[in-house]
C-alpha positions as CSV (number, residue, x, y, z in Angstrom):
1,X,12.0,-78.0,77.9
2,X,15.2,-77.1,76.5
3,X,16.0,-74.1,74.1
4,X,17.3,-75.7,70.8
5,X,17.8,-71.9,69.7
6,X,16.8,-72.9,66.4
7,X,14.2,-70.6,64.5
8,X,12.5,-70.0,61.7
9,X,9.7,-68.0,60.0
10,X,7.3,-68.8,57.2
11,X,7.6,-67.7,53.9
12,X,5.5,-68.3,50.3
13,X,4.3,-71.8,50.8
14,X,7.5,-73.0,52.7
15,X,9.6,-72.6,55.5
16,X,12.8,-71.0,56.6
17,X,14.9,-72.0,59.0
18,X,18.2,-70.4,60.6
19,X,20.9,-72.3,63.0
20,X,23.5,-70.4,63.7
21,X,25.8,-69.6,60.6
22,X,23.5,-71.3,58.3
23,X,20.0,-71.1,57.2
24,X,17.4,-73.0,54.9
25,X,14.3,-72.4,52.9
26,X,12.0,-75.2,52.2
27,X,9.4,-74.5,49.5
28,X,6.4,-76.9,48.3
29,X,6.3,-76.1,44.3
30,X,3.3,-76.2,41.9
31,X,4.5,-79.5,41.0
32,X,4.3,-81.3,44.7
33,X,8.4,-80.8,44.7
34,X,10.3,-79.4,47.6
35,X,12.9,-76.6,46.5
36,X,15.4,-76.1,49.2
37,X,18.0,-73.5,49.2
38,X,20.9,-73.6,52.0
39,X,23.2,-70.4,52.5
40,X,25.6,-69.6,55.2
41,X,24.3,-66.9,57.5
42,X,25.7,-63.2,57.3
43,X,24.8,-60.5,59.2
44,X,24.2,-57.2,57.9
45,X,26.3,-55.7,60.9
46,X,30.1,-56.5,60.0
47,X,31.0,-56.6,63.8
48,X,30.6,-59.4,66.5
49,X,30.7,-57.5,69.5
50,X,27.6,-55.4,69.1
51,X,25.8,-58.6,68.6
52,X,26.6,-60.1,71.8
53,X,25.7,-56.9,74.3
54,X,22.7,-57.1,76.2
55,X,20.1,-54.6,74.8
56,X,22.3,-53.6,72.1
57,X,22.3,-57.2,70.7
58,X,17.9,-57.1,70.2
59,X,18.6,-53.9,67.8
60,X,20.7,-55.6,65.3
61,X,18.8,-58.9,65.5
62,X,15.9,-57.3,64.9
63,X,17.7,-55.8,61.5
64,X,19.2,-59.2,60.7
65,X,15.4,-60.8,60.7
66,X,13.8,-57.5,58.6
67,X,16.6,-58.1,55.9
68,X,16.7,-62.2,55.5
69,X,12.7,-62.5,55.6
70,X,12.6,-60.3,53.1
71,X,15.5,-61.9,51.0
72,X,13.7,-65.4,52.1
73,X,10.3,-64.5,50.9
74,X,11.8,-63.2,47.8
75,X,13.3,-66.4,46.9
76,X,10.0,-68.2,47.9
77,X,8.1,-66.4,45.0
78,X,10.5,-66.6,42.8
79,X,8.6,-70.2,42.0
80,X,5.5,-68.6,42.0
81,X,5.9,-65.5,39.3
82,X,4.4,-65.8,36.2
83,X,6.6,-68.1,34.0
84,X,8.4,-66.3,31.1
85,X,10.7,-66.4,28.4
86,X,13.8,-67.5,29.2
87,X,16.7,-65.3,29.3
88,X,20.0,-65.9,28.0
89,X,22.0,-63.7,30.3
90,X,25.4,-62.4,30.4
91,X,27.8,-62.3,33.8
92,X,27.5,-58.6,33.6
93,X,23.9,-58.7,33.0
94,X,23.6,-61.4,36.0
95,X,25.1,-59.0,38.2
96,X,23.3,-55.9,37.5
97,X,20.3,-57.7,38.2
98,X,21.3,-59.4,41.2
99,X,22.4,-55.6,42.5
100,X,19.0,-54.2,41.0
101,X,17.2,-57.0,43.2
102,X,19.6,-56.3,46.2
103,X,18.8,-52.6,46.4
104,X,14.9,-53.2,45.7
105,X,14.8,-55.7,48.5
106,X,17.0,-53.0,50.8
107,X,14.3,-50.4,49.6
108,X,11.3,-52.5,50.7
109,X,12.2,-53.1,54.0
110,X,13.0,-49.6,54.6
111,X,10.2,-48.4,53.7
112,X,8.2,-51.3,55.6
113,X,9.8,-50.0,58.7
114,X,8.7,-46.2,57.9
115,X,5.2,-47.3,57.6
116,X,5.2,-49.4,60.8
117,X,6.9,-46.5,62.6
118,X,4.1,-44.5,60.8
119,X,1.0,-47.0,61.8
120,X,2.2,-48.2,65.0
121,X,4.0,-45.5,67.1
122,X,3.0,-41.8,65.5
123,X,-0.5,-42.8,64.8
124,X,-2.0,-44.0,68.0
125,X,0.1,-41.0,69.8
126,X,-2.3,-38.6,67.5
127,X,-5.5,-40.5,68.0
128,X,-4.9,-40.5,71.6
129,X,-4.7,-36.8,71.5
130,X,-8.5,-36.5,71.8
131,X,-8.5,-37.7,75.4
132,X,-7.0,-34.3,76.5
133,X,-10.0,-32.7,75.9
134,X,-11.5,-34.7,79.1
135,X,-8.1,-35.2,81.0
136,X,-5.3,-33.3,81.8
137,X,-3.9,-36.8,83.1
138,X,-0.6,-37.9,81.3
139,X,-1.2,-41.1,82.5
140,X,-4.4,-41.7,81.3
141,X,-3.7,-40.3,77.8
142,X,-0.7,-43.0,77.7
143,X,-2.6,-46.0,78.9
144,X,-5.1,-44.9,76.3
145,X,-2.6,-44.2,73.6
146,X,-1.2,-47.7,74.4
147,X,-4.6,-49.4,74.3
148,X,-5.1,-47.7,70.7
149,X,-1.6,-48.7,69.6
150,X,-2.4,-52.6,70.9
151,X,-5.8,-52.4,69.4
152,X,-4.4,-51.5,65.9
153,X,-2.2,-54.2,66.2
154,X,-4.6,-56.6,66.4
155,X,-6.7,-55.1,63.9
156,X,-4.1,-55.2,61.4
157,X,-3.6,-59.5,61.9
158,X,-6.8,-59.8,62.1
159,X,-7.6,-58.2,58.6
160,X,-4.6,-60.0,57.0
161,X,-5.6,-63.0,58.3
162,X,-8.9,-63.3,56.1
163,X,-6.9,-63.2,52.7
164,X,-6.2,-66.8,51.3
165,X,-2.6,-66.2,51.1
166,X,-2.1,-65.2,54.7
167,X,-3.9,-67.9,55.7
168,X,-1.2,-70.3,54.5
169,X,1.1,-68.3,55.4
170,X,-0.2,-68.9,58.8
171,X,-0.7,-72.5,58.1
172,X,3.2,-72.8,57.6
173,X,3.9,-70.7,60.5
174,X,2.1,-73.4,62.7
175,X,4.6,-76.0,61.0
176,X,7.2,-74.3,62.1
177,X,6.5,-73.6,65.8
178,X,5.9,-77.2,65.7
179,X,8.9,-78.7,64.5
180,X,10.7,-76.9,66.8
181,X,8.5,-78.0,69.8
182,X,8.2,-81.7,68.9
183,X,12.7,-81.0,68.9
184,X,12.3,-79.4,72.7
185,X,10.3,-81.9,73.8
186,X,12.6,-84.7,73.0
187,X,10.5,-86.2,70.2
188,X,11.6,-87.8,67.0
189,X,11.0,-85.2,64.0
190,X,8.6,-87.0,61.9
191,X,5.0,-85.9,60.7
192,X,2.9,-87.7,63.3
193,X,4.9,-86.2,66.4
194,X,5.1,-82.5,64.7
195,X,1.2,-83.0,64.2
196,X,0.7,-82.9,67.6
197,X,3.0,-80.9,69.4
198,X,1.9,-77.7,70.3
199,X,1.5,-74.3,67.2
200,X,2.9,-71.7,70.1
201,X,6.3,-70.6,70.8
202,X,7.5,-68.9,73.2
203,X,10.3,-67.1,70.9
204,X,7.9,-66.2,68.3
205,X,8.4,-63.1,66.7
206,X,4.7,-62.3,66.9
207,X,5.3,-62.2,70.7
208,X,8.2,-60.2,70.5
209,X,6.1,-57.6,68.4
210,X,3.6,-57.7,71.7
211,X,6.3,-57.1,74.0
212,X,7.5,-54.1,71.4
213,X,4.0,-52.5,72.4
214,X,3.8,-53.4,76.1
215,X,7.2,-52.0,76.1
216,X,6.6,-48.6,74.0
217,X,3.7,-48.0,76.6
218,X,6.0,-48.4,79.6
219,X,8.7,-45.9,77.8
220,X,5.8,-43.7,76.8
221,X,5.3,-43.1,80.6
222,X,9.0,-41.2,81.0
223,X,8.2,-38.5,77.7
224,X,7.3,-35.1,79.2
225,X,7.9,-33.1,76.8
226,X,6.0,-30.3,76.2
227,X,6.2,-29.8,72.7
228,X,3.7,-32.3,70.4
229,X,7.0,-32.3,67.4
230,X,9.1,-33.0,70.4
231,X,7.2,-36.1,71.7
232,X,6.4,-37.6,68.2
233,X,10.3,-37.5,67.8
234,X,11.2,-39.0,70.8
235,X,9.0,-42.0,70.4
236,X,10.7,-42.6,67.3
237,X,14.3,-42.2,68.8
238,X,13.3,-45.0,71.7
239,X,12.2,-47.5,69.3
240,X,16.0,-49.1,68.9
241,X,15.6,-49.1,73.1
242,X,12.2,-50.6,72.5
243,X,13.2,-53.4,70.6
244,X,16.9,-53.8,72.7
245,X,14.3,-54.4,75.8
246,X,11.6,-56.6,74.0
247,X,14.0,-59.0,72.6
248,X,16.1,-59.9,76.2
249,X,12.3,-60.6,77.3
250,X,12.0,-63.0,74.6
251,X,15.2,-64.2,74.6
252,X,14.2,-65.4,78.3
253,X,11.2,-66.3,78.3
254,X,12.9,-68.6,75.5
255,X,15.6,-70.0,77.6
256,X,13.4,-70.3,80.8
257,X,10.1,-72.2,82.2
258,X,10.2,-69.9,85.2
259,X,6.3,-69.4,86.5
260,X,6.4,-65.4,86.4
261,X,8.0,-65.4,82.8
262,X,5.6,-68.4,81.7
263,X,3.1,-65.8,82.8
264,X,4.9,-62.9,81.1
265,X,4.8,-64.8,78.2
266,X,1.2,-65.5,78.2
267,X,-0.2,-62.8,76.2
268,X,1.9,-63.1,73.6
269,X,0.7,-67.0,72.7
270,X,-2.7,-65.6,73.0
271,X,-2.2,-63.5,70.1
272,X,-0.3,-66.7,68.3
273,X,-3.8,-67.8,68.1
274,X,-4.4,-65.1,65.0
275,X,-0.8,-65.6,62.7
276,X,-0.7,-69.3,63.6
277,X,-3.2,-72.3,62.1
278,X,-3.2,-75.8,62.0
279,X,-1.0,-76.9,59.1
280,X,-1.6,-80.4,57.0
281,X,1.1,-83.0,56.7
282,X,2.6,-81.8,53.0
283,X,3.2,-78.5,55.2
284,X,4.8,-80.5,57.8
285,X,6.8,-82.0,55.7
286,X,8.1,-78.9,54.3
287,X,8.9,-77.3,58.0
288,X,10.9,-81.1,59.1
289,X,12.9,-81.2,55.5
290,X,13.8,-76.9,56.8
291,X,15.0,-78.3,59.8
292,X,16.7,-81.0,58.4
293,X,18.9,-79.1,56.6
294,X,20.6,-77.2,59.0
295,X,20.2,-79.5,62.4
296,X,21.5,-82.4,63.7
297,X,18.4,-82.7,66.1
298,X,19.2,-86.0,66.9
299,X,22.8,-84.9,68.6
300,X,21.6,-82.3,70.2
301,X,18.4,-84.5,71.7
302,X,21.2,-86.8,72.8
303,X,23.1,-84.0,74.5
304,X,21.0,-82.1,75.6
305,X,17.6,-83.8,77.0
């Protein structure tokens, strides 16, 4: 199998779908309709170079995909908001709200990165501070501050899972995966052969978030610090490391069927299990037309496989 190096993520009750310098977003609307919006892809970083180094390159991906989910899933419930009164509106009232929306959406993900910071590094460090009552072992507290951090992790799919709009969510993020498998395995891109090919990905960004904590526990292991402020800090300050690391793991395991990194990647699918379901063929639909919009699949089939 062959990396198409297409990807994607699921949004409110659609798909998007990025190749390269352009991107889609496929959305089923209340009426059975399929809304699809195609833009040319900017990063938020205004320079190339950083974005092809090795370790550097995972920090400013990891940005890019924070700032277009978020502007993604904003345009997905745009259908979805509570109809109103239509407004009249002026160009200069157009673009105040356009730069209203910009700066909530720049807010939001800010602040979503505080609280994972918040939720996923600082708090299991401070749980984990109980075990030095029984061990003086800077090992052990680590495994067991890793093992906390892994455990919340879970937790935290697991109880977003249960709520009806996660769970198609989930649905689409299955239709995703498989579009893009039933393209790597040389099949033609209609419902029947997405149906079947497979709901894991090795590039999934639910993987890469597993390898962001196997990785954090491995860094963890090089903090000696004496001082507790001092520590907390530096965990914070190796998270852009963190995610430079975790991201040329993915990008391999992507780009290879090696058995080690098959292996490596194993984990990782496991948890796929929890953020991706079996999707039904209007879904599917939605993912191929995503695809569609932005691939040639059939060239690069022919070119590559």
């Amino acid at each position: 199998m062959k990396s198409s190096n297409i990807g994607g993520q699921a949004v409110l009750e659609g798909i998007m779908m990025r190749n390269g310098g352009k991107y889609s977003v496929a959305v089923r609307k209340t009426d059975g309709e399929i809304a699809v919006d195609v833009q040319d892809y900017r990063s938020v970083i205004p320079w190339k170079t950083p974005l092809k180094i090795p370790f550097i390159r995972g920090i400013f991906n990891f940005v890019d995909s924070l700032v277009l989910g978020m502007k993604t899933l904003m345009y997905s419930a745009s259908f979805f908001e509570e109809e109103e009164e239509e407004e009249l509106l002026t160009e200069e009232e157009a673009a105040k709200r356009e730069k209203s929306e910009k700066l909530i959406m720049n807010l939001t993900v800010a602040f979503a990165v505080v609280i994972a910071v918040a939720i996923f590094m600082v708090l299991p460090y401070f749980l984990s501070s109980v075990v030095e009552r029984y061990t003086s072992s800077r090992v052990l507290m680590t495994i067991f501050e890793g093992v906390i951090r892994v455990a919340i992790f879970l937790l935290y799919i697991f109880l977003i899972s249960r709520t009806k709009d996660i769970k198609r969510t989930f649905m689409y993020h299955g239709a995703e995966h498989k579009c893009i498998n039933c393209i790597e395995h040389g099949l033609e891109l209609n419902v029947e052969n997405v149906r079947k090919s497979s709901k894991q990905h090795k590039r999934c960004g639910t993987s890469f978030l597993f390898f962001v904590m196997i990785v954090s526990i491995i860094f963890c292991f090089f903090i000696t610090a004496e001082s507790q402020l001092l520590r907390v800090i530096i965990r914070i300050a190796l998270l852009p490391l963190i995610a430079g690391v975790s991201y040329e793991i993915i990008r391999l395991a992507g780009n290879s069927d090696n058995v080690f990194i098959n292996l490596l990647s194993r984990p990782g699918m496991w948890v796929q299990n929890m953020t991706t379901k079996e999707p039904d063929d209007s879904m599917i639909e939605v993912g191929i037309r995503a695809v569609e919009e932005v691939f040639d699949w059939r060239t690069w089939q022919k070119e590559n496989l």
